[in-house]
ZAKOL-103590 format. One line per 2 residues: number of its first residue (from 1); for each residue x, y, z of C-alpha. Coordinates in nm, 3 decimals. Example, Ala and Ser with C-alpha at 12.3 -4.5 7.8 and 13.67 -1.06 7.14 Angstrom:
1 = 1.230,-0.450,0.780 ~ 1.367,-0.106,0.714
//
This chain:
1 = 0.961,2.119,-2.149 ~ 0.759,1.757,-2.103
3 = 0.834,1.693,-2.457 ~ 1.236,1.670,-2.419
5 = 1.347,1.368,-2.164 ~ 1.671,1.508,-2.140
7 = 1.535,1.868,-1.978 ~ 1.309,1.615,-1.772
9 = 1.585,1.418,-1.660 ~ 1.794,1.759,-1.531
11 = 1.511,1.883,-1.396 ~ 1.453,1.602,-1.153
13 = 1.816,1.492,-1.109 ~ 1.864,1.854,-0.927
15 = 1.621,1.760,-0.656 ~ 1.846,1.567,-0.438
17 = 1.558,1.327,-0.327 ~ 1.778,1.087,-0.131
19 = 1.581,0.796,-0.010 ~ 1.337,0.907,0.197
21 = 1.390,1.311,0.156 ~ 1.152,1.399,-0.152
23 = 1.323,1.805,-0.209 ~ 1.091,1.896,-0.427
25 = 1.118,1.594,-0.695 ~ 0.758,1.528,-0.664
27 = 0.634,1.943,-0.682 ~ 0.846,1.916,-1.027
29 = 0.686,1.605,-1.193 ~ 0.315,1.795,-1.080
31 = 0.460,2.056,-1.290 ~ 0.496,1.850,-1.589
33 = 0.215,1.644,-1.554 ~ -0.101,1.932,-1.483
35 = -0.032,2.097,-1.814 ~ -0.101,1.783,-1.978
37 = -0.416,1.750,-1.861 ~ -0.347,1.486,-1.584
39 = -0.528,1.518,-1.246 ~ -0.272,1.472,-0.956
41 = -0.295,1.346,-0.624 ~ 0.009,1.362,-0.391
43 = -0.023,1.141,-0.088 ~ 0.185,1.112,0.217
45 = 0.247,0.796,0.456 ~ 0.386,0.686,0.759
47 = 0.413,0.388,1.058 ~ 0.526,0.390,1.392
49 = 0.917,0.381,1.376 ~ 0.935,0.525,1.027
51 = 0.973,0.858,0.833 ~ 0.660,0.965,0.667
53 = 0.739,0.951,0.287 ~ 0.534,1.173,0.020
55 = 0.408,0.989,-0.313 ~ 0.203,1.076,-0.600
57 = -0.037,0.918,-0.845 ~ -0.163,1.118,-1.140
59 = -0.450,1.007,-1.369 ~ -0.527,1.144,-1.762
61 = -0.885,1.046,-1.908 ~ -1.186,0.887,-1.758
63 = -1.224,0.541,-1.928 ~ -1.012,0.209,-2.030
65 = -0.823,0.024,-2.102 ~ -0.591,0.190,-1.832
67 = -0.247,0.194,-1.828 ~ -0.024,0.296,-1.505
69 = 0.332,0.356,-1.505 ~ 0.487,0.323,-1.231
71 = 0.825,0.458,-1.048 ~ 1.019,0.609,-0.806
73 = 1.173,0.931,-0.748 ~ 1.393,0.848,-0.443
75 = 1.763,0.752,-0.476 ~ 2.020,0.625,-0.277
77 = 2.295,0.842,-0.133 ~ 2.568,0.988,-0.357
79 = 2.882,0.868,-0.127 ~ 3.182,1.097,-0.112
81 = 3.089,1.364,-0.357 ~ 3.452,1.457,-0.422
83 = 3.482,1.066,-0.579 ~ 3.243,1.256,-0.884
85 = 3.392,1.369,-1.194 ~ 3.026,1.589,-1.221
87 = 2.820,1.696,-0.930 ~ 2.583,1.420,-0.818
89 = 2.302,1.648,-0.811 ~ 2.403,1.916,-1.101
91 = 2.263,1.739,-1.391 ~ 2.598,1.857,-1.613
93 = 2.642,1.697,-1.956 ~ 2.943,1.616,-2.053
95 = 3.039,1.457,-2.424 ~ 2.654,1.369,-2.491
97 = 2.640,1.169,-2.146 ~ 2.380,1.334,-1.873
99 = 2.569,1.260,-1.532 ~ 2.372,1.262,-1.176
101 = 2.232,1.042,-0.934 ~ 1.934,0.884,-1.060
103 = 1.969,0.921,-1.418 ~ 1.917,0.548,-1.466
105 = 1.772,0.437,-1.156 ~ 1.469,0.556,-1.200
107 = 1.447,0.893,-1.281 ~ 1.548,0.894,-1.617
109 = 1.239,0.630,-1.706 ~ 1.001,0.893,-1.553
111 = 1.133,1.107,-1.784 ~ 1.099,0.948,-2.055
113 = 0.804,0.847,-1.980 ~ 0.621,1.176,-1.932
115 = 0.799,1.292,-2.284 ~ 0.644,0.993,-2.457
117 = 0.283,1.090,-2.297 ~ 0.360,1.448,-2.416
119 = 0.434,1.377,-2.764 ~ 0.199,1.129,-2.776
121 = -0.090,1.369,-2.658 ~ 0.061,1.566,-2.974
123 = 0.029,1.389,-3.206 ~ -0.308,1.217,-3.157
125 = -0.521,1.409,-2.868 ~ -0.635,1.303,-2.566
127 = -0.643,0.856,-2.578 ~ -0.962,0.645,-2.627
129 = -0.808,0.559,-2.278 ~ -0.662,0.637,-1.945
131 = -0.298,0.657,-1.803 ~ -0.156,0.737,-1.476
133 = 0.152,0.733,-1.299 ~ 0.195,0.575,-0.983
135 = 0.573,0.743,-0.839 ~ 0.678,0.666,-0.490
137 = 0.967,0.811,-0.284 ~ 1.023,0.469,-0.081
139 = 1.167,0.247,-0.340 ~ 1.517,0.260,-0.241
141 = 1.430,0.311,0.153 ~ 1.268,0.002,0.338
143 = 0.962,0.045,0.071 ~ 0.685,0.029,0.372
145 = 0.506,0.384,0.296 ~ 0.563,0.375,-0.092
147 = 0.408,0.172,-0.377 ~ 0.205,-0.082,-0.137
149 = 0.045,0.159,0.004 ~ -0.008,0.414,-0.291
151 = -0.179,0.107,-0.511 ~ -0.398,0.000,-0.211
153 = -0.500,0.366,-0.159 ~ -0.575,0.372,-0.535
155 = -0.758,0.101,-0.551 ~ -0.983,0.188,-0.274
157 = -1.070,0.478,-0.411 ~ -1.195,0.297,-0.754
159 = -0.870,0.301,-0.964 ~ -0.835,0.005,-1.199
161 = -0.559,-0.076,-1.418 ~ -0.549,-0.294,-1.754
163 = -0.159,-0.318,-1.740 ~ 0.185,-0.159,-1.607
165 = 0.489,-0.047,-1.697 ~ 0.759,0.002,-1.417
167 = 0.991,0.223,-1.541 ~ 1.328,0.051,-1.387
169 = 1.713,0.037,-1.550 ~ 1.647,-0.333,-1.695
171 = 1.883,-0.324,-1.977 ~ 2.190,-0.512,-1.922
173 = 2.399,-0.348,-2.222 ~ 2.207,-0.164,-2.478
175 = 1.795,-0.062,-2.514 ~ 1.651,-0.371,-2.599
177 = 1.781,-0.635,-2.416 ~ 1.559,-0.723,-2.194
179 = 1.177,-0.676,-2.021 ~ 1.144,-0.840,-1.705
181 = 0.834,-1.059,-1.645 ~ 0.864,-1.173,-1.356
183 = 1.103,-1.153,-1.011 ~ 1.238,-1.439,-0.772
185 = 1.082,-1.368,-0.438 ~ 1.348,-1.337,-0.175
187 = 1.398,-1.382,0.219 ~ 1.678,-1.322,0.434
189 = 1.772,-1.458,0.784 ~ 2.019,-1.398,1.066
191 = 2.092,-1.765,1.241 ~ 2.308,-1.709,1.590
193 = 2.479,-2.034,1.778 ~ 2.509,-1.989,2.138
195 = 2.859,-2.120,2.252 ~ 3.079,-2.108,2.609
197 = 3.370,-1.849,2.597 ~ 3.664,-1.984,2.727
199 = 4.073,-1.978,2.669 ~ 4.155,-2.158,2.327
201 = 4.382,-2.369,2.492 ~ 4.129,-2.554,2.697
203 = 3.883,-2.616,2.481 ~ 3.717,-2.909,2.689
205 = 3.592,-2.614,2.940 ~ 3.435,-2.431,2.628
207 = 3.158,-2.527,2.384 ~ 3.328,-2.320,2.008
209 = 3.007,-2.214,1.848 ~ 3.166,-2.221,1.527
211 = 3.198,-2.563,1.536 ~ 2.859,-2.587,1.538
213 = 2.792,-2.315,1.281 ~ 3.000,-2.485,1.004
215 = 2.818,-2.766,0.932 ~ 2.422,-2.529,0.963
217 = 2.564,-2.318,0.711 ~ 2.708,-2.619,0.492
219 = 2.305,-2.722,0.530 ~ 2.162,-2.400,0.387
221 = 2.375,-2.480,0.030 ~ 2.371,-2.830,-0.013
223 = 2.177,-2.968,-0.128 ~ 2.059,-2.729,-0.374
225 = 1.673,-2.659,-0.311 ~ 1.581,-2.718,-0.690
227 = 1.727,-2.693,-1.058 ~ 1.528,-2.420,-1.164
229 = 1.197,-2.369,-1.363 ~ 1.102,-2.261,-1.733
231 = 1.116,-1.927,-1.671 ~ 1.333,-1.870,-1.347
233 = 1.678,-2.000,-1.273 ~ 1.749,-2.246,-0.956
235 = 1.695,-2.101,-0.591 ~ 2.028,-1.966,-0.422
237 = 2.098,-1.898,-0.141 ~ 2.430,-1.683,0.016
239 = 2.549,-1.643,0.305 ~ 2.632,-1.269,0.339
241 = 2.855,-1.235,0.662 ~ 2.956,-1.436,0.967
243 = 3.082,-1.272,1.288 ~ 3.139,-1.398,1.625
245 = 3.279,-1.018,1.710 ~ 3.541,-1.145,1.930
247 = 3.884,-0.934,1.847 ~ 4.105,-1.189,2.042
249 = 4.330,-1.429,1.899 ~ 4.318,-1.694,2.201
251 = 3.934,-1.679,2.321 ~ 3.661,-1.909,2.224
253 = 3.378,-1.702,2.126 ~ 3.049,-1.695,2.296
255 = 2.837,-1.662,1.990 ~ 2.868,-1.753,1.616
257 = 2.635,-1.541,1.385 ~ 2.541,-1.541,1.033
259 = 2.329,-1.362,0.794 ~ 2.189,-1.517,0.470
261 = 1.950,-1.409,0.182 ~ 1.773,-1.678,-0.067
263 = 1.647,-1.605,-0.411 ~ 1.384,-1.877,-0.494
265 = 1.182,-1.988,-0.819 ~ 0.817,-2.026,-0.830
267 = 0.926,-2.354,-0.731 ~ 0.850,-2.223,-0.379
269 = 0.670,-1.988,-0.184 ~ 0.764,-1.810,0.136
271 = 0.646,-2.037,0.380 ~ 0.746,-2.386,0.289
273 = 1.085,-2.271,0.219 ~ 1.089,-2.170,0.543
275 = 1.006,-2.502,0.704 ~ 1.293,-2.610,0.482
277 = 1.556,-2.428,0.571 ~ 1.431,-2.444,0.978
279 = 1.440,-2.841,0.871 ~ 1.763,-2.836,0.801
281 = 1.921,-2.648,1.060 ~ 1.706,-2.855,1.315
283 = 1.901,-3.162,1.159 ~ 2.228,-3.042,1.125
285 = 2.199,-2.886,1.496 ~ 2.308,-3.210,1.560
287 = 2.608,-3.304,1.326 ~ 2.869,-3.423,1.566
289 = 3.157,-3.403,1.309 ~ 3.307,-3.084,1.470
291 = 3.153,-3.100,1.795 ~ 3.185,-3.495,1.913
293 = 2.982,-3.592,2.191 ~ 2.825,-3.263,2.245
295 = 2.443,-3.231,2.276 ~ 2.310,-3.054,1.973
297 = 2.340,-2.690,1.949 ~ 2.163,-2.401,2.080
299 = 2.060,-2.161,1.799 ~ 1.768,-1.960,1.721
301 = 1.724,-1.812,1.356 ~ 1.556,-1.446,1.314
303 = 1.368,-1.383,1.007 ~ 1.394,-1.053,0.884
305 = 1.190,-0.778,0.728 ~ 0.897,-0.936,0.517
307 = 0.949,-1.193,0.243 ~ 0.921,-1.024,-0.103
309 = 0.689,-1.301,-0.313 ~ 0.813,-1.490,-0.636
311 = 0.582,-1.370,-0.953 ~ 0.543,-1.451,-1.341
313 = 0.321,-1.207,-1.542 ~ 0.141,-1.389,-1.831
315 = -0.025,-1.135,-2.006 ~ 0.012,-1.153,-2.390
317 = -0.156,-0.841,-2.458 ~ 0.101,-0.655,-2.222
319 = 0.394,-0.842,-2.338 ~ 0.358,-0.849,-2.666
321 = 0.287,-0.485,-2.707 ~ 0.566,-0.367,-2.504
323 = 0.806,-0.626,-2.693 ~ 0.705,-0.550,-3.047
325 = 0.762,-0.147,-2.953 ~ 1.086,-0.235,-2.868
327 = 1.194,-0.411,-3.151 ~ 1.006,-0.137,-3.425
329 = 1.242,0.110,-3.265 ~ 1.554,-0.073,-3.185
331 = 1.569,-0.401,-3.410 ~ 1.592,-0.607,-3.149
333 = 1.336,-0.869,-3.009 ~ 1.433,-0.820,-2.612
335 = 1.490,-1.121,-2.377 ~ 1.219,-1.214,-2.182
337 = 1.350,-1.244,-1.796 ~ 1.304,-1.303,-1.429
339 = 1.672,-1.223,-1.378 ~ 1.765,-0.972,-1.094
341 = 1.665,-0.849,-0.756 ~ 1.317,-0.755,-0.625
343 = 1.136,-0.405,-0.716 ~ 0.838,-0.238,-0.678
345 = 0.636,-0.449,-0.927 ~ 0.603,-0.726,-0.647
347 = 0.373,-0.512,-0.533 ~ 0.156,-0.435,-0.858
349 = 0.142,-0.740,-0.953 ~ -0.160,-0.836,-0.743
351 = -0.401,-0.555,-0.875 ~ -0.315,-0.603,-1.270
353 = -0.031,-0.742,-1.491 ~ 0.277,-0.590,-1.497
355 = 0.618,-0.561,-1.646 ~ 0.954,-0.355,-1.627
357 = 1.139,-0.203,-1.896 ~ 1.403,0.094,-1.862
359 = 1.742,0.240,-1.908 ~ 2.061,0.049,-1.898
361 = 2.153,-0.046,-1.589 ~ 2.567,-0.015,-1.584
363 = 2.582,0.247,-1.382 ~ 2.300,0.230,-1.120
365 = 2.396,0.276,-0.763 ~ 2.771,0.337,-0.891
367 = 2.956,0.693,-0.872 ~ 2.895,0.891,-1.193
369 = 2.571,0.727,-1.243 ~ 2.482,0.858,-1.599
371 = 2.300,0.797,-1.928 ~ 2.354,0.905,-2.257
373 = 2.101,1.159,-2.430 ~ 2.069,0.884,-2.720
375 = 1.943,0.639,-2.478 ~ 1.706,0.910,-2.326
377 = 1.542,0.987,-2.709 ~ 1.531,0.604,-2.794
379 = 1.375,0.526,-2.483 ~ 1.072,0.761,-2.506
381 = 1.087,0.660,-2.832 ~ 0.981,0.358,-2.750
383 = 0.747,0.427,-2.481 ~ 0.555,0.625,-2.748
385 = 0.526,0.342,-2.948 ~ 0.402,0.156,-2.702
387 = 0.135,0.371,-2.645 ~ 0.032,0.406,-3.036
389 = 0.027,0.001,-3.018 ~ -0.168,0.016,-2.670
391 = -0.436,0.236,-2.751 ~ -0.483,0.116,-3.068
393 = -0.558,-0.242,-3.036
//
């Protein structure tokens, strides 16, 4: 079976492993992996105020250069399941198209993956080499007992790595497109004004703390924080929602609130842009435009969850391998991006270089999430050839 992605794929698909519920994904890549020689470890973790979440990290041969791939085998919920034209968790193909929830994101790289080790193993033995695969179910949860802490336990126990591959949808239309490099870091923030209710029609005896928010939140876009770098685009920021849950039509509101999340460029790291955005809402606390003759507003801004870091892998050896793979199989030299949200990788990147390269990514997240068997054979197509190069060299 860990020859054929597509048997793989359905194999996994039908463990509904919904972020952070495992059902028996992680029992079914052991299955494929042990045969193959790998030795596998499966590791569970857990903090105060969270759901302990099982992991695994399997290792074939003793020596280097060592390559990990890494993934994850948790997805996120499947919605209404009546809204599917297949069964979310069913793995049915229909026309040459595999449909189920996490076909592209990311259990169809896994399983392409492990079909490119098998064949590979085929064809030439056992590699003058090692490879693992680091899989966590807590990518798509709030990723605190997944990949950090399977790579730190890994590490401690002596595991070193040359290179990885995380095996995410990065393909924006067709295999080839793109390898990321690198990911913005990002930070989000909830920033609450503290007003006076009152009656709208006497708004001397209020304080409206939408007045005051107006002009904090015109601070957090302009100006723009920079124009970009080489390799990343300029840092944005958006504000996500504003509420001041009040329901009534002629009441002042007592509070103002509004979330944001900024993508920044290497540009900036987590901590001065910080102190710039807490700059500027410190200066426009006190923009009387809305609010004239009023003392500056009360606020206070919440930083949430922990920053994920901004990151450029610049390993040619990694990159070039991977890239020229691609293009023997698919003709195509892929882009070389930063583009995109955070993943796992952010994680990786401080115990070796690493890079992402997967599936198409149309129908991620989406109802009938699906892939076709075509992309499933050229993508451990490609993986194979990247381990013919890797080994090799």
């Amino acid at each position: 079976m860990t020859d054929n992605p597509v048997e793989n794929l359905a194999s996994l698909i039908r463990c509904a492993s919904v972020t952070p519920r495992d059902d028996g994904a992680l029992d079914v890549l052991n299955a494929m992996l042990e045969p193959l020689g790998f030795d596998v470890d499966k590791v569970s973790f857990e903090e105060d105020g969270t759901e302990p979440v099982a992991n695994l990290y399997a290792r074939l041969g003793k020596d280097g250069p060592h390559l990990m791939f890494a993934g994850h085998t948790d997805v996120v919920p499947a919605g209404n399941e009546d809204d599917w034209s297949h069964p979310p968790f069913a793995a049915e193909i229909d026309a040459g198209t595999l449909y189920g929830r996490g076909a592209v994101d990311m259990k169809g790289g896994i399983a392409c993956f492990v079909a490119a080790v098998s064949r590979y193993l085929k064809a030439n033995g056992t590699p003058t080499g090692s490879v693992s695969l680091l899989i966590t179910g807590d990518e798509e949860g709030p990723a605190i007992n997944g990949t950090s802490k399977l790579v730190e336990w890994a590490s401690q126990r002596g595991e070193r790595w040359d290179g990885c591959i995380v095996g995410e949808p990065t393909n924006p239309d067709v295999l080839g497109d793109m390898i990321k490099i690198g990911r913005r870091g990002s930070m989000s923030g909830t920033l609450t004004v503290d007003g006076v209710q009152g009656h709208a029609a006497y708004p001397h005896l209020a304080d409206n703390p939408v007045r005051a928010l107006l002009p904090m939140l015109e601070s957090l876009i302009s100006p723009v924080f920079d124009t970009g770098t080489e390799r990343f685009p300029p840092t944005n920021l958006e504000i996500t929602s504003v509420d001041v849950g009040n329901p009534a039509l002629n009441v002042i509101p007592a509070k103002a609130s509004a979330n944001f999340n900024v993508r920044f460029n290497d540009t900036w790291s987590a901590e001065p842009l910080r102190a710039e955005i807490e700059g500027r809402l410190e200066r426009a606390a006190k923009d009387e435009r809305f609010r004239p003759g009023r003392d500056p507003a009360n606020y206070t801004l919440l930083w949430r969850d922990r920053p994920s870091p901004v990151f450029l892998t610049r390993d040619e050896r990694l990159i070039d391998t991977l890239a020229g793979a691609v293009e023997a199989r698919t003709g195509r030299r892929p882009e070389l991006s930063t583009t995109g949200g955070t993943s796992d990788a952010r994680f990786i990147k401080d115990y070796c270089p690493v890079v992402e390269f997967g599936l198409v990514g149309q129908t991620m997240h989406m109802v009938d999430e699906r892939v076709a068997i075509s992309d499933l054979e050229e993508l451990t197509g490609i993986y194979e050839a990247f381990l013919q190069r890797w080994f090799a060299a």
